[in-house]
N, C-alpha and C positions, 0 to 999 in steps of 0.2 A: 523548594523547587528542584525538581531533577531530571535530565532529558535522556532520549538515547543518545546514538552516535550523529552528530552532524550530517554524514551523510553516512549510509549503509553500504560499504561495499559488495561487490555481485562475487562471485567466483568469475575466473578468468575464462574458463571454461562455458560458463556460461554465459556469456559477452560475445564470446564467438561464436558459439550454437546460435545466437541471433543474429549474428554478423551471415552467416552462411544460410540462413532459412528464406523465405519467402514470402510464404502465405500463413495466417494465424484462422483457427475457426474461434469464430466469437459468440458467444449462447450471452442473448438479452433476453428481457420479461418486460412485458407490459405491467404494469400498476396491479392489476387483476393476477395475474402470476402466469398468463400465456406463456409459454416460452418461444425462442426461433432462434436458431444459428445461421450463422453465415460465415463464408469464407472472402477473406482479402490479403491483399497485399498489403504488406507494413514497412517500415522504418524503424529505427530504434535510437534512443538517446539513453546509455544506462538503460532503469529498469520501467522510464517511462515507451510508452511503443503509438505509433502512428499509421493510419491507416487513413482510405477514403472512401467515402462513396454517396451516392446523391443524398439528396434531402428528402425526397418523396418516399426510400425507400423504408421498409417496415422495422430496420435494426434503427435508422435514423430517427424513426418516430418510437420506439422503445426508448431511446436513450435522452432523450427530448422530457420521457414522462417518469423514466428510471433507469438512473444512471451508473448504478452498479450492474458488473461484467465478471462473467468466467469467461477464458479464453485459454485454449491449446495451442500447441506450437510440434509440429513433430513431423515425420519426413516416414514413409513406407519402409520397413523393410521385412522379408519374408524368413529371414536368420534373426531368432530372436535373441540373440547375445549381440545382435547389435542396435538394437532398438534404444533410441534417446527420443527425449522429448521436452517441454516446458508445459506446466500446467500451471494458471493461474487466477487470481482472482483482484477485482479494485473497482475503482472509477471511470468513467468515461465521459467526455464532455465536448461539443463540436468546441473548435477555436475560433476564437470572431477577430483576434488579433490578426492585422494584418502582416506585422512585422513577422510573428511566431509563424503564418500562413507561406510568408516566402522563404522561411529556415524551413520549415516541414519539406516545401516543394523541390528544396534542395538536396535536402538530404534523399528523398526519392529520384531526383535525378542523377544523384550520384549511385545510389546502390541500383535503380535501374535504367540505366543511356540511352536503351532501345525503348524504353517505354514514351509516349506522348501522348499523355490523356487531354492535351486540349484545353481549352481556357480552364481556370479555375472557378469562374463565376457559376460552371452546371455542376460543382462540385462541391460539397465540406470536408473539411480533414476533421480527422479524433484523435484525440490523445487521452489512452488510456495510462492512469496513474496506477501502478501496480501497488495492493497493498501486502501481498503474499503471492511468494514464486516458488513451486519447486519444480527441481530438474529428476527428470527419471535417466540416468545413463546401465544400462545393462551391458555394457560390454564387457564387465567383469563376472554377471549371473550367472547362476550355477544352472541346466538345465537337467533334469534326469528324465528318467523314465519308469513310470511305479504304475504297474497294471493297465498298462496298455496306454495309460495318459501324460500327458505332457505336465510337468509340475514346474512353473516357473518362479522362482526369487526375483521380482524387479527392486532394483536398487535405485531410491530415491530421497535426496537429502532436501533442505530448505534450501533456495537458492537467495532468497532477500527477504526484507520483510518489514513492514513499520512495527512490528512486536516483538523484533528482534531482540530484547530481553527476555519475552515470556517463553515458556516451554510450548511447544506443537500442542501438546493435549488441552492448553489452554484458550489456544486461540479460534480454535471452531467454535467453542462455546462465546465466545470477546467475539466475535465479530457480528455473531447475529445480533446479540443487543445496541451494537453501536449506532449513533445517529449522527446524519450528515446534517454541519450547519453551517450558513456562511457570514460572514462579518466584514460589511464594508471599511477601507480605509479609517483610520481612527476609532473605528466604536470599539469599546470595553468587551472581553471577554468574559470576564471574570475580574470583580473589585474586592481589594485587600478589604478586611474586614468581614466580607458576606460569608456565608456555609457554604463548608467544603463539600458540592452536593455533586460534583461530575469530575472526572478523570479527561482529559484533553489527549487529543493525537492531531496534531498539524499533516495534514495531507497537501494542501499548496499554501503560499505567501509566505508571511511571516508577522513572527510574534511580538511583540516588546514584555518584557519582564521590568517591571520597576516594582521594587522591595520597596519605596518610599522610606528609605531611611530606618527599616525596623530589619530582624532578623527575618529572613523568610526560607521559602521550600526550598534548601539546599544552591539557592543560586548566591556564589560568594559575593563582598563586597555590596557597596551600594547603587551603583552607576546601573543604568538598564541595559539589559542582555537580550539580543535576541532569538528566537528559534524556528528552527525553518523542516521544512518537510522532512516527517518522519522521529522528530522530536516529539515529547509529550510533556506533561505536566499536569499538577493536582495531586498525584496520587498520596504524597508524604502528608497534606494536608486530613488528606481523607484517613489516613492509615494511624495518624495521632490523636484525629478525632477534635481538628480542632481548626476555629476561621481563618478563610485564605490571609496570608502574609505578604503576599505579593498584586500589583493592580497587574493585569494580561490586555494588551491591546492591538487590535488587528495592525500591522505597520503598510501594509496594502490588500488590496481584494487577498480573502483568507478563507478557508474551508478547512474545518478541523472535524474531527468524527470525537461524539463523546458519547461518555460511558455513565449510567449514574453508579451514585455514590452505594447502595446495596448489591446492585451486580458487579463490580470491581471490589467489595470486600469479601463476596461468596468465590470467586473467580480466584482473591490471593490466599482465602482461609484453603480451599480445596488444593491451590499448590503449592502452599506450606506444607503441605499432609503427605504429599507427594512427590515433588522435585525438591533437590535438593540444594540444585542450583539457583530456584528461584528464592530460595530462603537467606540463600548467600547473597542476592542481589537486593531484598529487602533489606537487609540486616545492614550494608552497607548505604543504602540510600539511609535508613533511620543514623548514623553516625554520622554522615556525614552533615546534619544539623547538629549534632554536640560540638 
């Protein structure tokens, strides 16, 4: 067993471009592939972000039937060496929590004072879980001019990521195969013994790792470990070619995105071939079971 980072940090940079924005445009899809954008007003916690709006309306009913979101983040400007932005892509989901419902409403009251939308009850909030963020900042773009046309360099790095191991050319392809599952309180994800037949990414809750006493997927020691959004697991199993070593158990309401076992081994053979770095990060996940 082997995970990413605990938690992924954002740039700094980027934490403030959301501290200082306002409105996010968000593009959902009905089940059939309709698409519709909307714009709102957000919040942000880190690289999760919060927004509202009724329940009758059509993004509300989008996200009710499909719950993954692209959404932008970015502010006008007509000098394009100063053009920033966020672009990104994850989950969305209303909260029925009311505890989470009255943190959301505050942190809106805080970033906006003048605002007073009114009871809560003609409203739902969302919280979109970001699984990929990048930030475009061009204040450093080079801009020329070659035959009468404007030729712009935007400069734009990854800002977060739940793939933050793999390489960018990876993860467009990894993301369209993934599936969203959810696992209540205590049910089994995945049991020590069974085929290593999917690759795991925790998107909320959290996991229990219990190796039961045998050597398993790089998690040391015997005692259960657990793993929380944005961590994964599977893949050592898959990549040895051999049945899980470790039992996986939902440790409360859990939503993980998985991969199966032939598109996560076409996915590492294609970036073995090519990054260099991810052969460094395989190489050291396989040692670290020796």
């Amino acid at each position: 067993m082997s995970s990413g980072d605990a938690a992924v940090e954002m740039l700094p940079e980027v934490l403030n471009y959301l501290g200082e924005q306002h409105t996010l445009t968000l593009a959902t899809a009905s089940p059939s592939g309709v698409p519709h954008a909307g714009t709102f007003l957000y919040v942000h916690d880190g690289p999760e972000l919060y927004f509202w709006t009724k329940a009758h309306t059509t993004t509300a009913r989008h996200i009710e039937q499909n719950s993954l979101v692209s959404f932008t983040i970015d502010g006008y400007s007509d000098d394009l060496q100063k053009i920033r932005g966020l672009q990104g892509r994850g989950e969305c989901r209303v909260i029925l929590s009311g505890e989470q419902i009255a943190r959301v409403a505050d942190l809106f009251g805080q970033k906006f004072p003048a605002l007073s939308p009114g009871t809560t009850m003609t409203i739902s909030f969302f919280r979109i879980v970001a699984s990929e963020l990048q930030f475009t900042d061009n204040t450093d773009a080079s801009i020329h001019q070659q035959e009468g046309t404007f030729g712009v360099e935007f400069h734009r790095e990854r800002a977060y990521s739940v793939f933050a191991d793999l390489p960018l050319q990876s993860v467009s392809s990894l993301t369209g195969e993934l599936q969203l599952l959810d696992f209540p309180t205590g049910e089994v994800i995945a049991r020590a013994g069974g085929p290593a037949d999917k690759f795991f990414i925790v998107v909320d809750g959290a996991v229990e790792v219990d190796r039961e006493g045998v050597g398993g997927e790089g998690v040391g020691g015997d005692t259960p470990v657990s793993l929380g959004p944005g961590q994964f697991f599977g893949e050592l199993a898959i990549l040895r070619d051999r049945p899980r070593t470790a039992t996986l158990k939902a440790l409360e309401p859990t939503r993980v995105l998985a991969l199966d076992r032939d598109t996560f081994r076409d996915i590492v053979a294609e970036s073995l071939g090519t990054t260099k770095d991810f052969d460094a990060i395989v190489r050291e996940r396989l040692r670290s079971l020796d």
